[in-house]
Every structure is written in C-alpha cells, then in structure tokens.
C-alpha positions in Angstrom: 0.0 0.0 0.0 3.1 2.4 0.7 4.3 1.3 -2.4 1.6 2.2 -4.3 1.0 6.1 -2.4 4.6 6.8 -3.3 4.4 5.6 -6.5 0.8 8.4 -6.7 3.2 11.1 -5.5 5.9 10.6 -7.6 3.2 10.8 -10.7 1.8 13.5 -9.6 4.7 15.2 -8.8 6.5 14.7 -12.6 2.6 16.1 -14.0 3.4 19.3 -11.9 7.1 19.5 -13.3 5.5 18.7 -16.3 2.9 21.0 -16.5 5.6 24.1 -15.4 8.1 22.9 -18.4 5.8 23.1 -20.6 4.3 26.9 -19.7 7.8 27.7 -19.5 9.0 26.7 -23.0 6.2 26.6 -24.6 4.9 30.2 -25.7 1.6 31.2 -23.7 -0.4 31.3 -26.8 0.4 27.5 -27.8 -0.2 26.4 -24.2 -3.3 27.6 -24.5 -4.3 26.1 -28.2 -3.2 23.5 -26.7 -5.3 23.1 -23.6 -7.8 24.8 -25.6 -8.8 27.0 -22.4 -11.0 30.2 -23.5 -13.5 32.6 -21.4 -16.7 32.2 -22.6 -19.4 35.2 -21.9 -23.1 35.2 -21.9 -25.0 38.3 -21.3 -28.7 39.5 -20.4 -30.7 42.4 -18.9 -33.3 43.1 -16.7 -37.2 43.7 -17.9 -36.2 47.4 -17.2 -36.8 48.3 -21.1 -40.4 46.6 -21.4 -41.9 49.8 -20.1 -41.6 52.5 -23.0 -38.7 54.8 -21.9 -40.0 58.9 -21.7 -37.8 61.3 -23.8 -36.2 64.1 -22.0 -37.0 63.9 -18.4 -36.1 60.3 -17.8 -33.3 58.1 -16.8 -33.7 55.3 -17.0 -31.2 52.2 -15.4 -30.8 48.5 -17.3 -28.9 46.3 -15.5 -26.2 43.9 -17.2 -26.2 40.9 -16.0 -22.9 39.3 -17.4 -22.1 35.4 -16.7 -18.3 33.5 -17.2 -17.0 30.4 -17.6 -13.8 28.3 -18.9 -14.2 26.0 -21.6 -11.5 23.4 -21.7 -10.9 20.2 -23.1 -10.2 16.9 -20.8 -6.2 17.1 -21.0 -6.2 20.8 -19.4 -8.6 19.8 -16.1 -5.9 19.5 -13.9 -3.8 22.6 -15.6 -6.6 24.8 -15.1 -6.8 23.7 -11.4 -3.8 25.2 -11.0 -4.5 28.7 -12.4 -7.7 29.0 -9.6 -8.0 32.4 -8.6 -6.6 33.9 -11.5 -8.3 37.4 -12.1 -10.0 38.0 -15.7 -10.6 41.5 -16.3 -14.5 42.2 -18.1 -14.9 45.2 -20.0 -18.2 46.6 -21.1 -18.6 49.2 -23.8 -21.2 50.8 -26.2 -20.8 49.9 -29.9 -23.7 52.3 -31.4 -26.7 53.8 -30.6 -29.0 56.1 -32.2 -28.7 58.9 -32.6 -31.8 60.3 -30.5 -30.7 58.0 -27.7 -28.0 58.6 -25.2 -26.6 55.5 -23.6 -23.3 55.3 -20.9 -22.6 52.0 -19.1 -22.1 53.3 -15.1 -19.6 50.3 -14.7 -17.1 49.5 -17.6 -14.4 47.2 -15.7 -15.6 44.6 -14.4 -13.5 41.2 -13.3 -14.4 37.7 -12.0 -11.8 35.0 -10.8 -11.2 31.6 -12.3 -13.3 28.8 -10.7 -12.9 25.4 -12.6 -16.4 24.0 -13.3 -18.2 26.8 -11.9 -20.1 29.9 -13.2 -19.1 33.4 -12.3 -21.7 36.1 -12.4 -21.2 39.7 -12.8 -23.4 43.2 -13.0 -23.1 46.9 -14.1 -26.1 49.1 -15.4 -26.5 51.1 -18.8 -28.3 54.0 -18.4 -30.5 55.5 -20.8 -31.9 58.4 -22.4 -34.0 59.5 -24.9 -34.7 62.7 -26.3 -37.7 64.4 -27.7 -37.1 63.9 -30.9 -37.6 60.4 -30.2 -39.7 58.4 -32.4 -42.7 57.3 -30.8 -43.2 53.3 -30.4 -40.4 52.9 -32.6 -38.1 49.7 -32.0 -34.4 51.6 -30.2 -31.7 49.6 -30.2 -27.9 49.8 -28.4 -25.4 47.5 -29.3 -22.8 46.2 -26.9 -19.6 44.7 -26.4 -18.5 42.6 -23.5 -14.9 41.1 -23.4 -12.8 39.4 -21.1 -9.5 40.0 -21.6 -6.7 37.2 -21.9 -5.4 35.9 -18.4 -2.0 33.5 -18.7 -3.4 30.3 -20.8 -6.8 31.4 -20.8 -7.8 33.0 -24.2 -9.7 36.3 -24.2 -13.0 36.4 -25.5 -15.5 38.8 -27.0 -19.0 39.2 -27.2 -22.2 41.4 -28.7 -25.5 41.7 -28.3 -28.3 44.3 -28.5 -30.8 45.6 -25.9 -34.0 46.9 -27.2 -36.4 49.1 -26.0 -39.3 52.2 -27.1 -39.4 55.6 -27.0 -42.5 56.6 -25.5 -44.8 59.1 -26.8 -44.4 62.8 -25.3 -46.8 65.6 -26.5 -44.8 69.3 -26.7 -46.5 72.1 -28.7 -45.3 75.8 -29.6 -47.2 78.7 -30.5 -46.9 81.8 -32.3 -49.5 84.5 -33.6 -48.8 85.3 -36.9 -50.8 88.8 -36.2 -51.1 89.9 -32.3 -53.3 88.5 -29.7 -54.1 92.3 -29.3 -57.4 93.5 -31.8 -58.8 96.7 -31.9 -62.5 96.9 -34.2 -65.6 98.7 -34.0 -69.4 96.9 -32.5 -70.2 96.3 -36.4 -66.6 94.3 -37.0 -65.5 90.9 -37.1 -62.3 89.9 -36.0 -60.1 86.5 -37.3 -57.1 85.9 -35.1 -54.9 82.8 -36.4 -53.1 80.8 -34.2 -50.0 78.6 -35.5 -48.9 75.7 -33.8 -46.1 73.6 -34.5 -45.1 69.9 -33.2 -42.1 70.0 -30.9 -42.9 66.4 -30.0 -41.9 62.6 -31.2 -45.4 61.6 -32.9 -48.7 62.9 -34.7 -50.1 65.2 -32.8 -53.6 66.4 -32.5 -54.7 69.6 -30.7 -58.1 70.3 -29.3 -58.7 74.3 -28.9 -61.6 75.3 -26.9 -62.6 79.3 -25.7 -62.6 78.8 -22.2 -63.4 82.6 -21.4 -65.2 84.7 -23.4 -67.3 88.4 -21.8 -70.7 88.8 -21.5 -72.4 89.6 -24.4 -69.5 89.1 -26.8 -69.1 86.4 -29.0 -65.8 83.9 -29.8 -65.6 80.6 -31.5 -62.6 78.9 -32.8 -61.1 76.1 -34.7 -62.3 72.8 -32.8 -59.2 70.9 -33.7 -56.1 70.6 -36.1 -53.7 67.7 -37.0 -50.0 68.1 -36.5 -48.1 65.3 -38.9 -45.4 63.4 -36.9 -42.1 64.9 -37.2 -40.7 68.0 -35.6 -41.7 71.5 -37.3 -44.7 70.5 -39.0 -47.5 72.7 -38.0 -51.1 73.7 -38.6 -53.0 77.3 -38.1 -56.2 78.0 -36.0 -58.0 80.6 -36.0 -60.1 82.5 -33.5 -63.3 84.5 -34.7 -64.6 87.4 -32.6 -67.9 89.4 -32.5 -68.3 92.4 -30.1 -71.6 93.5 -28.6 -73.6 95.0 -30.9 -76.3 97.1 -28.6 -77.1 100.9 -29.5 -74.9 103.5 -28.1 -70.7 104.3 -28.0 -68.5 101.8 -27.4 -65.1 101.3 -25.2 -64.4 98.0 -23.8 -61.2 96.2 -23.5 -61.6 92.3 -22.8 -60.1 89.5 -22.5 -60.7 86.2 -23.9 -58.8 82.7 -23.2 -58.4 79.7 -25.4 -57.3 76.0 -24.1 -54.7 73.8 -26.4 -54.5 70.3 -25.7 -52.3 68.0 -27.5 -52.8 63.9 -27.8 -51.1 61.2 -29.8 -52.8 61.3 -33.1 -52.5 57.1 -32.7 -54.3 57.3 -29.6 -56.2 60.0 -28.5 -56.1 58.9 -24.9 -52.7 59.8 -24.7 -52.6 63.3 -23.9 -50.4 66.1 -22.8 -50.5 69.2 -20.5 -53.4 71.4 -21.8 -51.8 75.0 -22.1 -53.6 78.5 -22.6 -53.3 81.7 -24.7 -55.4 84.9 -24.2 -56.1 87.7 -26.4 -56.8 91.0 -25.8 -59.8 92.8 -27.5 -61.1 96.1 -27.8 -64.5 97.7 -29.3 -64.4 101.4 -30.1 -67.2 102.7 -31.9 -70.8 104.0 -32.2 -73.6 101.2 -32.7 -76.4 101.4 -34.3 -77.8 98.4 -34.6 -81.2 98.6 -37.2 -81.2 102.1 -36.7 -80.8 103.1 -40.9 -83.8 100.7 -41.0 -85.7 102.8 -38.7 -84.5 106.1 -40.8 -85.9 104.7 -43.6 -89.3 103.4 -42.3 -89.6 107.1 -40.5 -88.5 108.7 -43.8 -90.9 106.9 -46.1 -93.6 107.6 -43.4 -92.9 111.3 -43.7 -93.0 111.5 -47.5 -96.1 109.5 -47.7 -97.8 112.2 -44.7 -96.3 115.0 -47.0 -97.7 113.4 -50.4 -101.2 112.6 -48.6 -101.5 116.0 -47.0 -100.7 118.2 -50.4 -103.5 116.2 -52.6 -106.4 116.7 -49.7 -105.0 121.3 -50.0 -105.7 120.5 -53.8 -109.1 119.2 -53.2 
C-alpha cells in the first residue's frame, strides 16, 4: 500500500514538473491552443426596457447581468486547477446607438476570478436616455460589447449583443400668432385671429382648442381641432373669430378672452399632454347702431307719404 502512495506522489509530482516545463517553453499562446482554455461570456438584462422609456426627463437604469465560464478540453482539467484564482478583467462598452438615444454604461471594468467548473456572475447598469425627438413606439436599439481580456493560458473572448427598448410618446406644442393676440375693431366688426402651432414632440399630434373665457355679451368661436403630422416642425393654423356687442350706443371696452390647447397622440387619443392657454386682448371702439338706418328709412318713407297725402287733400 506504501508502495503504491509513493508511486501516486511521484506521478503527480513529474505532472506538476510537467505541466511548469511546458508553460515555460512553450509560448503562452500555444499552451493555451493547446489546452484549448477560453472565457466564454453570456450576457442578459433586466425587464427594465419593457416599459416605453420617456424622452427628455427620464433616466432610466438596465442592469447587465454578465455570466463566465472556462471552456476546456479533458487534458487541461488539472492545468486549469492550477490557475484557480486567476483574475479575468471584463470590459463593457457601447458599440452604437441612435442617434436620438443617449446610452453610458455606469460600470465599464468589471472582473471575475477563475473557478474550474463553476459559473461566475457579474453586474453593471446602462443608463439611458432618450430625447424628444424620439420616435414614438419605434423599435431603439444599443449594441454592446463585453470582453474578457486574456489571463496567462486562458484566451480572451468577446461578445455582442443588442438591448431593445421604445421611446415613449411625449406631446410638446409651440405657439406663435402670426398677427397679435391684441385686436382693436368697431361693435359692427369681425375679427379673425390665427393661431400657428407647431409639433415639438416625437409623434402625430392632435390639438383640441376650446374658448374657455369669453365676456358677456361678446361672441368667440374657434377652430375645434387641427392635425399636426409626426415629425418636428410640421404645424397647422387656428383661428379665432370674434364678435363684439352690438347694442345701441358708444362703445369702449377692452376684454379678454382665453383659449385652451390640448395636445394627444394622433395614434391614440387617450394619450394626452399638459393642456396649455393663450389669451387675447380685444377692444371695441365705436358708435352702434344696430337697425337704426332701417328705422330712418321706415320714419323717412312715413314722412313723404304724410307730405304726399296732406298736399292732394290742399288741392281738393
């Protein structure tokens, strides 16, 4: 039996002695064709992209969840015992991303250490951000690249995949009047204000308008709703149409009247963004008469037809 344990120690003594000839004359990158060791890297994420990601105004944080192992062939088992421990630097970068999209990984370095027949598993987060030219809905995509570097016989290894995720849809609206939102006319005048709006946002756009304060006696109406096509800088015109009291008498009022704008996703309208508000300032000068030349007439054909009547009964 002592026979045979010295016999075990010798053996594995000469596989030791073995093993550090060969890594010594042999160059590192045969010894490790030859005991065909090589990191291999998976990668996945989190379910941090299935919610549709809001441009401008958030940030949002994927994590990376990055997995290691050695692959290795039977005659490098005990070899790769030996390099236990061995630290296997990780680096994580972005490849490309659109160009609406802003992407930076928090963590780029990473590192695991060599455990044979066991799985190592590491983390870091890409954070994300879209702007608001985002297309709505659309399909994003961010390509990566994970490596792990080569450590002593181990090869290095490299690996790339692509996270996905959707913009969501975020209503922004400008306005601008073409004229003034100050009118001056007189109790028999109409006025026509226009109202441009343009799409700031990532998606058709359509905007309700609505008076929302109008004087007594006055009346407004205005364009019920327009369509902005999806794309930044396409725009569309409203316009609002004023009447001003029209009762007998001289005329000086200055009012005001308010109009609403709320934009929704022209996809679905139950999608909608912050209603906003624009007020004009209006002012009737003037002398009012309403059916008064009517009256002048009337009184004026009554006369003549008195004077007519009354000469004929002087030449009877």
């Amino acid at each position: 039996m002592n026979e045979r344990k010295k016999t075990l120690v010798a053996c594995l003594v000469m596989v030791v002695v073995l093993i550090g000839t060969l890594t010594t004359l042999i160059p590192t990158t045969q010894a490790g064709l030859i005991f065909n060791f090589q990191s291999v890297l998976n990668i996945k994420w989190g379910n941090e992209t299935q919610r549709p990601l809001i441009p401008r105004g958030e940030l949002r944080f994927v994590t990376i969840i990055i997995t290691h192992t050695v692959s290795k062939t039977a005659l490098g088992s005990g070899v790769l015992s030996i390099l236990t421990g061995a630290l296997i630097p990780i680096h994580v970068e972005i490849v490309e991303a659109p160009p609406w999209c802003t992407a930076a990984i928090q963590q780029g370095t990473l590192s695991v250490t060599v455990q044979p027949g066991a799985v190592s598993t590491v983390e870091t987060t890409c954070a994300i951000q879209v702007d608001n030219d985002a297309p709505a809905y659309s399909l994003g995509t961010i390509r990566m690249r994970a490596t792990a570097d080569r450590t002593s016989l181990i090869e290095g290894y490299s690996n790339e995949f692509t996270l996905s995720f959707t913009p969501a849809y975020k209503s922004l609206i400008g306005l601008s009047l073409p004229e003034t939102n100050v009118k001056e006319l007189g109790p028999s005048e109409t006025a026509t204000l226009p109202i441009n709006i343009e799409n700031l946002g990532n998606g058709g756009t359509v905007v309700q308008l609505r008076v929302t304060q109008v004087p007594k006696d006055w009346v407004a109406t205005v364009t019920s709703q327009v369509t902005l096509a999806e794309g930044t800088g396409s725009s569309a015109t409203a316009y609002l149409t004023v009447i001003p009291p029209k009762s007998f008498g001289y005329h000086n009022e200055e009012q005001t009247i308010e109009v609403s704008l709320q934009p929704m996703f022209a996809d679905d309208m139950s999608q909608k963004g912050v209603i906003s508000y624009e007020s004009f300032l209006v002012q009737s000068r003037g002398f009012s008469a309403p059916g008064f030349e009517t009256s002048i007439f009337l009184g004026a054909f009554a006369m003549t037809l008195l004077i007519v009547v009354y000469i004929r009964r002087r030449k009877k």
